[in-house]
C-alpha positions in Angstrom: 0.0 0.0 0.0 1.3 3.7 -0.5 0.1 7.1 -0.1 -0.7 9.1 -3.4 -1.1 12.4 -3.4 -2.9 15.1 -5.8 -4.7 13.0 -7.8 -2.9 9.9 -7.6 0.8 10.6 -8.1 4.2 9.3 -6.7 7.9 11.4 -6.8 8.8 9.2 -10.3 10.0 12.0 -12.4 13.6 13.6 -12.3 12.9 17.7 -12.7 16.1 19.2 -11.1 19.0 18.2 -9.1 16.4 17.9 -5.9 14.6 15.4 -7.9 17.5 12.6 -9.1 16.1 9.9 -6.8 12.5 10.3 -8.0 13.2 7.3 -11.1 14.5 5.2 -8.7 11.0 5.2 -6.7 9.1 4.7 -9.9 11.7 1.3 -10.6 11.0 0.3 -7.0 7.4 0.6 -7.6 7.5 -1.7 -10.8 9.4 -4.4 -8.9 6.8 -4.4 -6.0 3.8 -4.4 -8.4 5.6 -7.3 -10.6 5.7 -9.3 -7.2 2.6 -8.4 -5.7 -0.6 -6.5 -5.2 0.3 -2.6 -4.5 -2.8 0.1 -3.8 -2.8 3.2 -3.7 -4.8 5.7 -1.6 -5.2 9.4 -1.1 -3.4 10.9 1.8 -5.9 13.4 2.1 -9.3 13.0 4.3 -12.0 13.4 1.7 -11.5 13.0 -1.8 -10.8 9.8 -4.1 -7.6 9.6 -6.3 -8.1 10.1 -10.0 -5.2 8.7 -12.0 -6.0 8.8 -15.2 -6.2 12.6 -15.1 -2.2 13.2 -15.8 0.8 11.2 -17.2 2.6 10.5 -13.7 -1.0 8.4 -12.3 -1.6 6.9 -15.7 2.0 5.3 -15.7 1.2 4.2 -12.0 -1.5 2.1 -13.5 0.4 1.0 -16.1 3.3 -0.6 -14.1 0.4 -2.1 -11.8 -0.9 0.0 -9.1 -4.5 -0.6 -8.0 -6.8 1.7 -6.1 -8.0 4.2 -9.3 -10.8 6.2 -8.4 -11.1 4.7 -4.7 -12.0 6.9 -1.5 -10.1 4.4 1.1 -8.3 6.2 3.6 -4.4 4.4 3.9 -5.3 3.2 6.7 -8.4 1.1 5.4 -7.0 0.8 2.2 -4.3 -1.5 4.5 -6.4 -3.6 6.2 -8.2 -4.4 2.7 -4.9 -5.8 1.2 -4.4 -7.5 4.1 -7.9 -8.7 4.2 -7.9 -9.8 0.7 -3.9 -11.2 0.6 -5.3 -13.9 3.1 -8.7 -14.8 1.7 -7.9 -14.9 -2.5 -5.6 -15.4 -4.7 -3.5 -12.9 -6.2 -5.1 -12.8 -9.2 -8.5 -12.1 -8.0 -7.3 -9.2 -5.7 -6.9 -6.8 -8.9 -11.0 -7.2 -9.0 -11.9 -7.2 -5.6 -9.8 -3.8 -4.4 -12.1 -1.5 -6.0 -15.0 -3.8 -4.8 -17.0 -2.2 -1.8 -17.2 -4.9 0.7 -18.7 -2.4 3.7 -18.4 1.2 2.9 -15.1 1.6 2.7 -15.2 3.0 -0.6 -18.3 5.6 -1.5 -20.3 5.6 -4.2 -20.4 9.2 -4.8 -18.6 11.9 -3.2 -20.9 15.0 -2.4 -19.9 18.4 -2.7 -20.4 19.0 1.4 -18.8 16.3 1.8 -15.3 18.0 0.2 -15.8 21.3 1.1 -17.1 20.7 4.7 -19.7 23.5 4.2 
C-alpha cells in the first residue's frame, strides 16, 4: 500500500538536481507491483484519487498500481490488502480492491462532503 497524493501521483520523475532519486521510486514501484498487489490511496481525508487525469498516475496504473478512483483512507486501504492477501488469490485481488465490501469505498462523493460546508 502507498500514499498518493494530488490525484494519484508518486515522486517518479527527475525535474532538477532535488529530484535525481524520483526514477528510482518509480523502478522500486514496478518491482513491487511485478511481485505483488500494491494500492494506492489518497493521503488526504476526503476526496478519491483520479489517475487517469495526468501522465505521472496513468503510468502508476500501467506498471500495476491498483486503487484508481477509490476513497479508502491508507489506513483502510491497509487492512483491505491484508484482508484480501489472506482470503484470495493474487489474481482475484486486482477485481476485488475497488470492490465495496462495507463502505469503505463511497459511491459518490458529495460536494459538502469536500468542502465541509
Amino acid at each position: 500500500m502507498i500514499e498518493l497524493f494530488g490525484l494519484g501521483h508518486a515522486p517518479t520523475y527527475e525535474i532538477d538536481e532535488f529530484t535525481k532519486e524520483h526514477p528510482k521510486i518509480k523502478e522500486a514501484i514496478t518491482l513491487l507491483c511485478k511481485k505483488m498487489p500494491v494500492i494506492g490511496a489518497p493521503q488526504t481525508i476526503y476526496g478519491r484519487i483520479q489517475m487517469n487525469v495526468y501522465s505521472p498516475g496513468r503510468e502508476l496504473i500501467e506498471i500495476g498500481v491498483l486503487g484508481n478512483n477509490a476513497d479508502m483512507t491508507p489506513e483502510t486501504a491497509f487492512i483491505k490488502l491484508a484482508w484480501l492477501l489472506s482470503n484470495f488469490k493474487k489474481e482475484e485481488i486486482k477485481e476485488l480492491i475497488a470492490k465495496n465490501f462495507r463502505g469503505e469505498i463511497s459511491e459518490r462523493t458529495e460536494p459538502e462532503e469536500i468542502f465541509l460546508i
